[in-house]
Backbone bond lengths (Angstrom), bond angles and torsions (degrees), N, CA, C in turn:
res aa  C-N    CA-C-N  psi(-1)  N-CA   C-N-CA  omega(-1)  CA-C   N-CA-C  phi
1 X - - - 1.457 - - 1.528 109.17 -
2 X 1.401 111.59 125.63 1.561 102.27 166.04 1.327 154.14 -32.83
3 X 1.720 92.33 -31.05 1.362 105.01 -169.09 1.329 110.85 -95.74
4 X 1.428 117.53 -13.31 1.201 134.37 150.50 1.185 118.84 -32.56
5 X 1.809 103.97 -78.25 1.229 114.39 -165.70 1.772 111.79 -84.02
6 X 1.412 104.11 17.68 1.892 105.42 164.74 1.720 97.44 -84.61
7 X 1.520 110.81 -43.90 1.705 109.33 -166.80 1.682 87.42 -60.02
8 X 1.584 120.37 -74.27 1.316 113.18 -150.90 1.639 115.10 -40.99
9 X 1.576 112.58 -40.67 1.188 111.00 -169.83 1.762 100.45 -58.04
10 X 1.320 118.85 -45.39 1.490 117.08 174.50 1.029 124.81 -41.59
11 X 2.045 113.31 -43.40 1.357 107.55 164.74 1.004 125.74 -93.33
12 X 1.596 140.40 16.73 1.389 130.17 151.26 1.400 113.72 -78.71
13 X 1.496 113.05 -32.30 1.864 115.01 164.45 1.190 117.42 -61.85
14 X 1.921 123.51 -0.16 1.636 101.40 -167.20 1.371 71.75 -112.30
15 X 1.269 146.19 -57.22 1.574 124.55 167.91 1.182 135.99 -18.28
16 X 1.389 109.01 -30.79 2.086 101.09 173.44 1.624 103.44 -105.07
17 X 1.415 112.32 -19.96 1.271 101.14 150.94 1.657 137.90 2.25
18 X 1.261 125.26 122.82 1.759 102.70 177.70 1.334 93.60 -91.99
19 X 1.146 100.74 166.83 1.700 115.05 172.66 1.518 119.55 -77.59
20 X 1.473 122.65 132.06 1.454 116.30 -171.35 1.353 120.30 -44.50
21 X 1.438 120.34 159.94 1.289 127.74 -169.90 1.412 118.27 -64.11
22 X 1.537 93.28 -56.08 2.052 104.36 175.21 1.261 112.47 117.98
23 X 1.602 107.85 3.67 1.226 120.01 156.12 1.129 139.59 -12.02
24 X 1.778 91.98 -77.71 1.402 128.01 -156.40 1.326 96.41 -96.93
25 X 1.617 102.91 167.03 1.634 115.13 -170.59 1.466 97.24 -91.90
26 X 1.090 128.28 -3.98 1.827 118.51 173.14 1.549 104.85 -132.98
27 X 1.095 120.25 115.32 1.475 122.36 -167.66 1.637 131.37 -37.99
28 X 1.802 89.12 -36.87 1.284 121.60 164.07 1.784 140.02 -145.04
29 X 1.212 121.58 153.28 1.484 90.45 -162.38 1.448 121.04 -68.20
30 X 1.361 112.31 163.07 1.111 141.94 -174.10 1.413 140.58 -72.41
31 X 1.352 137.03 51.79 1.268 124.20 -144.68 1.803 114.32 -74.22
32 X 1.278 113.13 115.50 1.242 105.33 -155.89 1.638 107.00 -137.88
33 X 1.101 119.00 113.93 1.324 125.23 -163.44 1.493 137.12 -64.40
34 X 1.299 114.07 73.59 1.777 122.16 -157.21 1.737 113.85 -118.12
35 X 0.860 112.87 167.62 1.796 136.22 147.09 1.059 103.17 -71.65
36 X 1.364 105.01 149.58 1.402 133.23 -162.61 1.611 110.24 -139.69
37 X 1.010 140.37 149.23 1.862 137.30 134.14 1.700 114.22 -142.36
38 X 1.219 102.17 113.41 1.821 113.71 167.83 1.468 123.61 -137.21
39 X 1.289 99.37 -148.84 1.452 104.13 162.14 1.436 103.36 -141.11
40 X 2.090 97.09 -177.93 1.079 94.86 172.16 1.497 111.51 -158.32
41 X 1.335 134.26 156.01 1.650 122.27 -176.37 1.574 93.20 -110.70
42 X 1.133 113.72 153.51 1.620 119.96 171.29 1.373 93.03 -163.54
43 X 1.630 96.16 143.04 1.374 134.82 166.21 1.479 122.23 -119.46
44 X 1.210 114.83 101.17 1.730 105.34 169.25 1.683 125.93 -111.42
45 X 1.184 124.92 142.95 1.365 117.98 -164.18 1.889 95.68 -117.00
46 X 0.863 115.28 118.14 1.658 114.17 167.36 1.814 111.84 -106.44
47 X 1.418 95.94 139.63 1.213 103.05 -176.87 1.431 106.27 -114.15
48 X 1.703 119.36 121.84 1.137 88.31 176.70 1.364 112.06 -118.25
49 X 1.697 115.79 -168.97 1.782 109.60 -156.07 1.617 99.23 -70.10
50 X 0.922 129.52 10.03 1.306 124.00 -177.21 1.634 113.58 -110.38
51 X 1.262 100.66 0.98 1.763 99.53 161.06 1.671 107.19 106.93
52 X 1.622 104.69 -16.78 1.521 114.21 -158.27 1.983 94.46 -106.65
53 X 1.977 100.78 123.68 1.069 134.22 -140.50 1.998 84.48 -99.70
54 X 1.242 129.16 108.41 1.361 113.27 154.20 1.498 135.16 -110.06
55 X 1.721 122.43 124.03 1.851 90.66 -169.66 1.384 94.60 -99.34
56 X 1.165 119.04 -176.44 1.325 130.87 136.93 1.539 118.96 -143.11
57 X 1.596 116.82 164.09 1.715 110.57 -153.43 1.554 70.42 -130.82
58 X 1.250 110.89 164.84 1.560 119.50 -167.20 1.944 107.76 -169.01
59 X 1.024 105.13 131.84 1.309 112.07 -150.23 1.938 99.84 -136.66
60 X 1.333 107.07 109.69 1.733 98.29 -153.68 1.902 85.60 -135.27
61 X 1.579 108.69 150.94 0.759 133.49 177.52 1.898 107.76 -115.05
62 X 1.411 118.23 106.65 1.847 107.36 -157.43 1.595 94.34 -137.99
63 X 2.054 85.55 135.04 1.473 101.70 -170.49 1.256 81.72 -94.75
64 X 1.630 159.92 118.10 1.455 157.96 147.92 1.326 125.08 -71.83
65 X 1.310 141.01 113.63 1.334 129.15 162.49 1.612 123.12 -134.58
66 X 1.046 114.67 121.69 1.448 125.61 -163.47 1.444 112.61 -118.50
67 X 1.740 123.32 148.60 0.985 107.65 152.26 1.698 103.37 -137.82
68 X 1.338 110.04 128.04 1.674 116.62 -171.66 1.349 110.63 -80.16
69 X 1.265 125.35 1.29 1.690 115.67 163.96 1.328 106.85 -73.57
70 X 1.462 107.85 -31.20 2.071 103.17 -165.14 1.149 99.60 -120.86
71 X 1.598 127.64 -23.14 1.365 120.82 163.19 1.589 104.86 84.25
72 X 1.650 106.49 20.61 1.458 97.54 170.26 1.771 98.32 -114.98
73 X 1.765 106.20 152.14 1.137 126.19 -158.75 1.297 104.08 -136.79
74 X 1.500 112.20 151.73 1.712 125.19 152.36 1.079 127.90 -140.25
75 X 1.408 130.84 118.30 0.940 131.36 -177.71 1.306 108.35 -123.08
76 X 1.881 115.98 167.25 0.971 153.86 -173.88 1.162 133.30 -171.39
77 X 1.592 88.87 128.50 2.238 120.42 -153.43 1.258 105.51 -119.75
78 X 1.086 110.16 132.07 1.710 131.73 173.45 1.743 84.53 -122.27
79 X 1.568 102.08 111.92 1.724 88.07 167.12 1.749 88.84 -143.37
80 X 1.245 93.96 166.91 1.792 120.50 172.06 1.571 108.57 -114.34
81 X 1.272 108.66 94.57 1.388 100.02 161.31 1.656 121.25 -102.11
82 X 1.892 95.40 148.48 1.526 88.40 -175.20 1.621 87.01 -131.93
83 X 1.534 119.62 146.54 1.430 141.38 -165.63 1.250 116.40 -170.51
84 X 1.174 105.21 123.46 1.907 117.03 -174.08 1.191 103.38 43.16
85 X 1.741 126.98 74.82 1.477 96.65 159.11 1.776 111.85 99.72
86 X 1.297 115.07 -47.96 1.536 98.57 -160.99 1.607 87.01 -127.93
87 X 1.547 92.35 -160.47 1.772 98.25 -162.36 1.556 122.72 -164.28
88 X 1.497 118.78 97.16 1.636 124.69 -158.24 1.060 94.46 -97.37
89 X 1.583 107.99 136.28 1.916 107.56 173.44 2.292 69.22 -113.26
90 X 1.770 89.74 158.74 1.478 108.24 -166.33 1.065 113.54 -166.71
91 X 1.693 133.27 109.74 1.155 116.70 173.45 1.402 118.85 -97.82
92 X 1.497 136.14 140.58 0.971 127.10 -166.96 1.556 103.55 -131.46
93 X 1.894 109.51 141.07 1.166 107.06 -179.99 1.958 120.00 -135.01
94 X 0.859 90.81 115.24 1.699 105.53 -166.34 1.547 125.42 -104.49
95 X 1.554 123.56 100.78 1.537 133.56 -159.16 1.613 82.05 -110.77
96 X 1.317 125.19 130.43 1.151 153.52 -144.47 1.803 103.64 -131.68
97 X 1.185 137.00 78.09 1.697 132.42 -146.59 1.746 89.39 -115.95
98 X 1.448 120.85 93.40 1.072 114.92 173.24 1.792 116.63 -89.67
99 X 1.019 103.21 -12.48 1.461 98.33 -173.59 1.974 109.61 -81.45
100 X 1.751 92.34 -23.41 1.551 89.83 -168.14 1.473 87.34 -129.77
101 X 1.469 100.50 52.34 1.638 113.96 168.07 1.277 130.09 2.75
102 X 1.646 111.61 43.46 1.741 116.54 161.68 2.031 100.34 -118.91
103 X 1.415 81.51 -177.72 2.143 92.03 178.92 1.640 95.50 -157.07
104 X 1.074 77.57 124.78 1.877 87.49 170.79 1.444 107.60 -105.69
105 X 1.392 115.89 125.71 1.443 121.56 155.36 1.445 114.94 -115.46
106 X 1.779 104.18 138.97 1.764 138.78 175.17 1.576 95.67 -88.39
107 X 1.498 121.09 138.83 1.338 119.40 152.28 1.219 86.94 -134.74
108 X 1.254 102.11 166.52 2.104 120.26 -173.35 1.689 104.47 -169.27
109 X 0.838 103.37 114.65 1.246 129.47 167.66 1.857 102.45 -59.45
110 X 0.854 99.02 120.34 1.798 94.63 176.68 1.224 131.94 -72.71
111 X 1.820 103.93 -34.20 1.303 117.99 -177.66 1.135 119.84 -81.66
112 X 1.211 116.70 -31.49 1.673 133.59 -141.65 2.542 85.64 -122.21
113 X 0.929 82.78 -24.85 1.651 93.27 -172.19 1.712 105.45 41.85
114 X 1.290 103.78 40.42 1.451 110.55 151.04 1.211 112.53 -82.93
115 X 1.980 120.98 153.20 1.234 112.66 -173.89 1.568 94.70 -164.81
116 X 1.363 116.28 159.75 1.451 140.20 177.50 1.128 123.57 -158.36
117 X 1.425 108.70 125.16 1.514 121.01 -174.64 1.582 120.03 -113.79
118 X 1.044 130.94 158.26 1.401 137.41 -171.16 0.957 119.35 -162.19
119 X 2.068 131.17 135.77 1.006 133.60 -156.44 1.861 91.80 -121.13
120 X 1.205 110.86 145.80 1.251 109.03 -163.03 1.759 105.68 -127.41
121 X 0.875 135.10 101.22 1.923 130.89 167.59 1.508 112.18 -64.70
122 X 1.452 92.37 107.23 1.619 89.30 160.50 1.322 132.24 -86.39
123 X 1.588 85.47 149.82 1.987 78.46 -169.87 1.111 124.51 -84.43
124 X 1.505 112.09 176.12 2.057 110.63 -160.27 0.963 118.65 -96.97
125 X 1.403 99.70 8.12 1.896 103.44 169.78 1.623 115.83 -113.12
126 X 1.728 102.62 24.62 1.902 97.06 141.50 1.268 77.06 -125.80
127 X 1.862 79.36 148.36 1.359 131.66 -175.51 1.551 122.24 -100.28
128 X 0.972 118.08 44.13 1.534 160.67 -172.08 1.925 89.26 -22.88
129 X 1.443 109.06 -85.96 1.254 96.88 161.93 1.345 155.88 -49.81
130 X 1.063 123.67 -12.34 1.807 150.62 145.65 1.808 95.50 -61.54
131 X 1.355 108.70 -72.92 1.747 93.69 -172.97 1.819 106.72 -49.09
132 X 1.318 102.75 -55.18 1.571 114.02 -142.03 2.183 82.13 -53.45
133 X 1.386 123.46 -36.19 1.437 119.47 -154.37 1.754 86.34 -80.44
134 X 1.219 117.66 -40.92 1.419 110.94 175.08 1.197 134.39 -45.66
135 X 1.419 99.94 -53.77 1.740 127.57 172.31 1.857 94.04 -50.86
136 X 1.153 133.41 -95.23 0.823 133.34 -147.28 1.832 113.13 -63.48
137 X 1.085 111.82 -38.98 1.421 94.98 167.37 1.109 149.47 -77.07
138 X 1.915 106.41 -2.07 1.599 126.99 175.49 1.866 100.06 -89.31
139 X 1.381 83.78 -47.81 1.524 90.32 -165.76 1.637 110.48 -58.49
140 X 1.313 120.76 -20.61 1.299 126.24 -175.03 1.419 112.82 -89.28
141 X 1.443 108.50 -16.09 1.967 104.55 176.10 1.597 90.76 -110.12
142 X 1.388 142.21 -11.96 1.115 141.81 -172.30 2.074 101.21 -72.79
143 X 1.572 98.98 -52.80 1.118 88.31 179.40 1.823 119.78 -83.71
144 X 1.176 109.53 158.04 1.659 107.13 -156.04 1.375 91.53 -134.04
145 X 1.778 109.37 150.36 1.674 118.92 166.35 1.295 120.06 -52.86
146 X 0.929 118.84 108.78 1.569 141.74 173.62 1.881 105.75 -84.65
147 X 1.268 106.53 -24.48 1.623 99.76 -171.82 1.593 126.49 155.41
148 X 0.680 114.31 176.45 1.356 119.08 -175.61 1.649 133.13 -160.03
149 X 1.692 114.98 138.20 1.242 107.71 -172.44 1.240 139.06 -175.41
150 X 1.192 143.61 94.41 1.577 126.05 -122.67 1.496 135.05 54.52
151 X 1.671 98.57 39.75 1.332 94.94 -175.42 1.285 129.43 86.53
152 X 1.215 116.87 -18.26 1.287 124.14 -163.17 2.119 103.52 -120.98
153 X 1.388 108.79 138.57 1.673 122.95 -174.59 1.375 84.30 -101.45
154 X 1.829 81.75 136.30 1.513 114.15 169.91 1.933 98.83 -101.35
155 X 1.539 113.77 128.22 1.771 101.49 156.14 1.663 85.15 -122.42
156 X 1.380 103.03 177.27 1.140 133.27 178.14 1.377 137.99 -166.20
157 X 1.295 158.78 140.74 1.575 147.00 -147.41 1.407 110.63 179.46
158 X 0.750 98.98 140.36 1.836 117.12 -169.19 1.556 99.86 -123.39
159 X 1.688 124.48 116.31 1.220 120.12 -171.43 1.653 93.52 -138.28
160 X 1.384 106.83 149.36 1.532 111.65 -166.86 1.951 84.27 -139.77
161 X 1.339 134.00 109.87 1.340 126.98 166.95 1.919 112.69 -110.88
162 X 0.805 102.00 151.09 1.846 152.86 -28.58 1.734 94.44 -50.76
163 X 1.507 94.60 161.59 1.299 100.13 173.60 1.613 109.82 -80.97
164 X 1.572 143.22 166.57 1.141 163.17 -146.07 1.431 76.65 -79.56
165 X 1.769 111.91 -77.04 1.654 116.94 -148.37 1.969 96.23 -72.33
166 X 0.732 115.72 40.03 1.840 123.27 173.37 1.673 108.31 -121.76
167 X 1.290 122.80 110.06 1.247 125.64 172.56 1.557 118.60 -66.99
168 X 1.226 132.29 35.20 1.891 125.37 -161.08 1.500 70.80 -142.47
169 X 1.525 109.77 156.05 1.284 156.27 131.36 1.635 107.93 -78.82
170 X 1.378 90.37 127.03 1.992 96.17 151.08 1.071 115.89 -105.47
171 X 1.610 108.99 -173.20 1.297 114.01 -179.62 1.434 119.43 -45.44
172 X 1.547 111.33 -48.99 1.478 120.32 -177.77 1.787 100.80 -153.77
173 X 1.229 82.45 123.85 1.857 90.85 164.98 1.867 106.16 -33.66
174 X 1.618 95.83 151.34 1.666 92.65 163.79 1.761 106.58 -150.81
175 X 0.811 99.15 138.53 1.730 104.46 179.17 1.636 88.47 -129.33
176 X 1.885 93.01 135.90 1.477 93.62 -153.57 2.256 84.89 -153.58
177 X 0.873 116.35 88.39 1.247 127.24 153.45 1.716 139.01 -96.51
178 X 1.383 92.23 128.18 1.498 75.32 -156.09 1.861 93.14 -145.08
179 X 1.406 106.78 129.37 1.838 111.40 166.88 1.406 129.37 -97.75
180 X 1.278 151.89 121.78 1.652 138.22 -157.29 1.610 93.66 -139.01
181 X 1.547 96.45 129.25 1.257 123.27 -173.23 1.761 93.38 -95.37
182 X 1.687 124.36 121.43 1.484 111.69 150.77 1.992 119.43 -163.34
183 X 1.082 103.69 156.45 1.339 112.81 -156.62 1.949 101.16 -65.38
184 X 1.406 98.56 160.79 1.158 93.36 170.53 1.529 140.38 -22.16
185 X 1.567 99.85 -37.78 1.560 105.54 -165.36 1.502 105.46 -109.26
186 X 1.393 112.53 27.56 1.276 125.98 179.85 1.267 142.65 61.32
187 X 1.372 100.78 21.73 1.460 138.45 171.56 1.647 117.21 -66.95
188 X 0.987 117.99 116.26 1.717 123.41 -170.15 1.483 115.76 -72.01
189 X 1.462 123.49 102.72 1.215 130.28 167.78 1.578 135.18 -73.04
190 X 1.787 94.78 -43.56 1.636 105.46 137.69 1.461 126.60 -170.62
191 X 0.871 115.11 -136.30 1.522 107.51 -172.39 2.030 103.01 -174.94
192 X 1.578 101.36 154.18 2.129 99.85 -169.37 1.843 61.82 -152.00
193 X 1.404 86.08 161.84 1.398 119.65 -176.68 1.420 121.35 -178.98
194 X 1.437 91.74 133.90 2.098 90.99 -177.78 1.767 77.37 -132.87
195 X 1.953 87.53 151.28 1.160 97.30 -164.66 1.465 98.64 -151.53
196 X 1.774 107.51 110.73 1.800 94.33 175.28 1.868 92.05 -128.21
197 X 1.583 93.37 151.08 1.321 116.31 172.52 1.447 136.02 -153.04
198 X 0.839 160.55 178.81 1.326 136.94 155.01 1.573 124.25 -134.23
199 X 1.302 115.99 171.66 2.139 97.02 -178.44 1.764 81.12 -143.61
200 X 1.355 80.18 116.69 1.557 113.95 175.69 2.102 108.84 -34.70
201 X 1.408 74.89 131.59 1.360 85.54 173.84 1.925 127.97 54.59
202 X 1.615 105.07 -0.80 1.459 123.57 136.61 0.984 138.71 -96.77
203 X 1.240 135.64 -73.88 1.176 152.73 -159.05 1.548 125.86 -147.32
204 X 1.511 107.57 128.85 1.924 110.30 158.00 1.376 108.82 -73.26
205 X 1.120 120.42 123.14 1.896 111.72 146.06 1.312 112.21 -134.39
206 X 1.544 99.68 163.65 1.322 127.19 -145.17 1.752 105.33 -148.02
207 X 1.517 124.28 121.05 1.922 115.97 -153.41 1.139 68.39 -147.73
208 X 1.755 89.79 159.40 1.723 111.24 -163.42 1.637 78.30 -138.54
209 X 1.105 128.68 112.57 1.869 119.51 -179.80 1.658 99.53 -109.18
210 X 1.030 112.45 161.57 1.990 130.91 -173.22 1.292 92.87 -160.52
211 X 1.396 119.56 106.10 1.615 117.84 168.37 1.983 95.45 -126.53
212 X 1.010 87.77 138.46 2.009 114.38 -176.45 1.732 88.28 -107.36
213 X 0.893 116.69 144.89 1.488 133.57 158.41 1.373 116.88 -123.67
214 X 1.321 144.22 113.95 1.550 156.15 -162.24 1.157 106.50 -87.45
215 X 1.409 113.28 -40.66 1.262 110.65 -163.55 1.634 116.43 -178.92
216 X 1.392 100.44 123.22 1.780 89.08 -160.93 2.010 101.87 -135.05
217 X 0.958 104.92 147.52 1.582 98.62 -177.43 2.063 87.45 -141.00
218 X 1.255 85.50 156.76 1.928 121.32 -175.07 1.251 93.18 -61.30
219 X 1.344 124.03 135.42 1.813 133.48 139.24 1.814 78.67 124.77
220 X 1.420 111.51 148.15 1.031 144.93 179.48 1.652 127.01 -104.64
221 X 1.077 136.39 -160.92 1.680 134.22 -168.97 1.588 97.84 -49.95
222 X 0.662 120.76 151.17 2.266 117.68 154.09 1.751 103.04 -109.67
223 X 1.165 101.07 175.87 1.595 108.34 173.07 1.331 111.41 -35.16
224 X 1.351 111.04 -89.07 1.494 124.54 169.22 1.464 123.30 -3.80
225 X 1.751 96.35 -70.87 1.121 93.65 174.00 1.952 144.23 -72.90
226 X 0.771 84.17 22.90 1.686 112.30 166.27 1.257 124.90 -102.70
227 X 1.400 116.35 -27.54 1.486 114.63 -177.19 1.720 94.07 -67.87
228 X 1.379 99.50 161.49 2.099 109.34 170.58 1.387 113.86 -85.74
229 X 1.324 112.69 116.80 1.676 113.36 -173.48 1.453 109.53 -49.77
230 X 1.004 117.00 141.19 1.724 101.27 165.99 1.880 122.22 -70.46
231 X 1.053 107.72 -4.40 1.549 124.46 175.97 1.949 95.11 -63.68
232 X 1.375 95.64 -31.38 1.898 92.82 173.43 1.631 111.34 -89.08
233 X 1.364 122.61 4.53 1.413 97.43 146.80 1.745 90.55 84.99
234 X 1.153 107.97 163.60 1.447 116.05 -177.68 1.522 108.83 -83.25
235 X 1.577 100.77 129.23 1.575 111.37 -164.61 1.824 113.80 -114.43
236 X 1.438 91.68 112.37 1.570 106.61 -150.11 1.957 90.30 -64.63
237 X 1.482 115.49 136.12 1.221 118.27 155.56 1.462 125.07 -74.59
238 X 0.993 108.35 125.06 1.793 111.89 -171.25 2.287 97.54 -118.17
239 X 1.422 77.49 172.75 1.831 77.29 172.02 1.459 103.68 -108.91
240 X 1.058 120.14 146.28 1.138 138.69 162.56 1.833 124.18 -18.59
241 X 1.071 127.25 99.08 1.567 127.45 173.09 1.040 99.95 -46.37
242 X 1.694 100.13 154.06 1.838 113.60 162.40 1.175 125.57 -40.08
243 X 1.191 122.78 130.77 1.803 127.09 -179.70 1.413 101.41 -28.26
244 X 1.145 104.64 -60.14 2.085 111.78 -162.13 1.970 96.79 -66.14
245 X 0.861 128.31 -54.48 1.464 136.41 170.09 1.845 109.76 -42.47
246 X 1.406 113.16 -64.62 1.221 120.41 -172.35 1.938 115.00 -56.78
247 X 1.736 97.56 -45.63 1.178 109.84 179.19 2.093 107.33 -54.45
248 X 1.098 108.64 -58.70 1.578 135.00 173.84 1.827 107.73 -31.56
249 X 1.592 86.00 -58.68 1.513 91.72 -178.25 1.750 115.97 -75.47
250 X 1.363 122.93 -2.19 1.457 115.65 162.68 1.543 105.17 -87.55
251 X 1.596 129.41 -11.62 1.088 97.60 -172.58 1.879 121.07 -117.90
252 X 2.002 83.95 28.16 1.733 108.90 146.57 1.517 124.90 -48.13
253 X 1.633 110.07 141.99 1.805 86.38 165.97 1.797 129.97 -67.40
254 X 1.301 98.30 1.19 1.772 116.68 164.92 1.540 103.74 -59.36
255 X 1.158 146.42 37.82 1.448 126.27 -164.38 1.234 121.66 -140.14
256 X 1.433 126.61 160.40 1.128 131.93 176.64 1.415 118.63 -87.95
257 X 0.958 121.40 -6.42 1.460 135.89 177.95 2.043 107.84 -80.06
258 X 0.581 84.36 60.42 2.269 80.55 -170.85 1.584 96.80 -62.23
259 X 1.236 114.56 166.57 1.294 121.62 176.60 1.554 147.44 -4.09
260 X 1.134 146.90 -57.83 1.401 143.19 166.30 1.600 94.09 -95.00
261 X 1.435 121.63 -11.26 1.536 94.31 -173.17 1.719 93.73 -109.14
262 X 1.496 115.94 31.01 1.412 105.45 149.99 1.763 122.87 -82.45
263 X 1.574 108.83 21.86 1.344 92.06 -179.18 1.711 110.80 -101.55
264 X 1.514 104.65 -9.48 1.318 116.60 165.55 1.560 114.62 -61.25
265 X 1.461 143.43 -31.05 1.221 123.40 157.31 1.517 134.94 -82.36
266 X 1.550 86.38 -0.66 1.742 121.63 174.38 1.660 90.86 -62.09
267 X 1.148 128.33 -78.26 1.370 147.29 -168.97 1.179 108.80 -58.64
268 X 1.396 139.50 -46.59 1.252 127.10 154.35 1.230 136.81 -75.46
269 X 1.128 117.05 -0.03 1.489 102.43 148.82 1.743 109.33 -92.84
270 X 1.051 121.78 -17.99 1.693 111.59 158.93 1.807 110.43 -41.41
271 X 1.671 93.14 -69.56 1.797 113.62 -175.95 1.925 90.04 -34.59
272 X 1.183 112.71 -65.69 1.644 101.39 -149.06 1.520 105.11 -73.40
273 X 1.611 131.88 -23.03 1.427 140.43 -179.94 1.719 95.64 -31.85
274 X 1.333 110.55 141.99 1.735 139.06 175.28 1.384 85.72 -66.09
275 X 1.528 130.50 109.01 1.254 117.77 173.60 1.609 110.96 -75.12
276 X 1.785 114.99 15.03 1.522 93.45 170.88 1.242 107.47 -127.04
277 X 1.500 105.57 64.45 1.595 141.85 147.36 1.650 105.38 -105.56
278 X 0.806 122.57 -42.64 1.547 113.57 152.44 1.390 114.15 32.25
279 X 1.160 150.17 146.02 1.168 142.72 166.86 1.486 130.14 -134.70
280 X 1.519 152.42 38.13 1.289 174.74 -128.21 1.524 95.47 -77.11
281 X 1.578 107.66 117.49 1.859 109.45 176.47 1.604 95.77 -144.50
């Protein structure tokens, strides 16, 4: 299975791995379940098979709150995007319900204060808890002390999938570098990310991420905060997009996935790939 062989390749890369420096005040990072508020700059360039190059620069103001035991999230985006020419200011708001496996997303137009919301069911064949325990325990010896300074741990990791000496193709190559700024108690100060991938038979892209964190405190969504404000207006239930579509669409800047935890839709679209695309060299 693909998605298999995305973790293993992770854990044969955290094996040659060197061992952290000793820098830092936590050997390795920390996954630790908090609120968040920063910003962030992003640039993404898509290439598509037809030769024709599009960027867009994107400029977001994000309320974040996560908690990685249950893997349910909410967020909220005030962003400006500008692309070919023109220029959407948009706030977007995204409650992330992993336990009762749906996600509602708010978009709103700022200017125009038009808006549409949608509640989405995810389906039961991702394995949300299998990734989410994966994700966090590779990704946490994967990334290594980079430094230290004012208190604050540097990790950092340079990941190229599949590796060369691995005979499989995935869905799409990924080159995935990424640095995370956070305080002793494992609180996120910030986060840089370069990000290339591609989705077969559309498009290359390629994201340059800069996230600042202002200010972040411990504990993640609560009850409450999961329910859909009514300020979002009645939120139409839809069914679920195609695996390959659904996976694609988390790894929009619309998403609940923010920075290092974009490798979780990384992995599921591995998990759902036709494993007889396979590739033997």
């Amino acid at each position: 299975m693909q998605g298999l062989m995305f973790w293993a390749a992770l854990a044969i890369m955290l094996c040659s791995c060197s061992s952290a420096n000793g820098d830092c005040t936590n050997s390795h990072l920390k996954f630790v379940s908090q609120t968040s508020v920063g910003n962030s700059s992003l640039k993404m360039e898509m290439k598509s098979t037809d030769g024709k190059t599009v960027v867009s620069n994107v400029l977001q103001n994000i309320s974040m709150s996560v908690d990685y035991d249950s893997l349910n999230m909410k967020n909220f985006i005030s962003q400006i995007v500008a692309m070919e020419g023109s220029t959407l200011t948009q706030d977007v708001g995204i409650i992330f319900n992993s336990d009762k496996r749906v996600y509602t997303i708010m978009t709103r137009d700022s200017r125009s204060q038009k808006q549409q919301c949608m509640t989405v069911e995810i389906p039961a064949y991702i394995p949300f808890q299998w990734i989410k325990k994966a994700h966090m325990m590779l990704t946490s010896y994967l990334m290594k002390c980079t430094g230290h300074y004012d208190d604050v741990d540097v990790y950092g990791t340079s990941m190229n999938f599949p590796p060369k000496f691995l005979p499989i193709k995935f869905p799409a190559d990924l080159k995935f570098d990424v640095s995370i700024e956070t305080d002793a108690d494992g609180l996120l100060r910030s986060e840089k990310l370069i990000e290339e991938y591609e989705i077969p038979g559309q498009m290359k892209v390629k994201m340059d991420l800069n996230m600042t964190w202002s200010d972040s405190r411990a504990g993640g969504p609560r009850a409450e905060d999961l329910v859909v404000p009514e300020s979002w207006g009645n939120c139409e239930k839809i069914e679920s997009p195609p695996p390959e579509a659904l996976a694609n669409e988390w790894l929009n800047s619309n998403t609940q996935f923010l920075g290092h935890l974009r490798l979780i839709p990384h992995a599921i679209r591995a998990l759902l790939h036709d494993s007889s695309n396979t590739v033997i060299v």
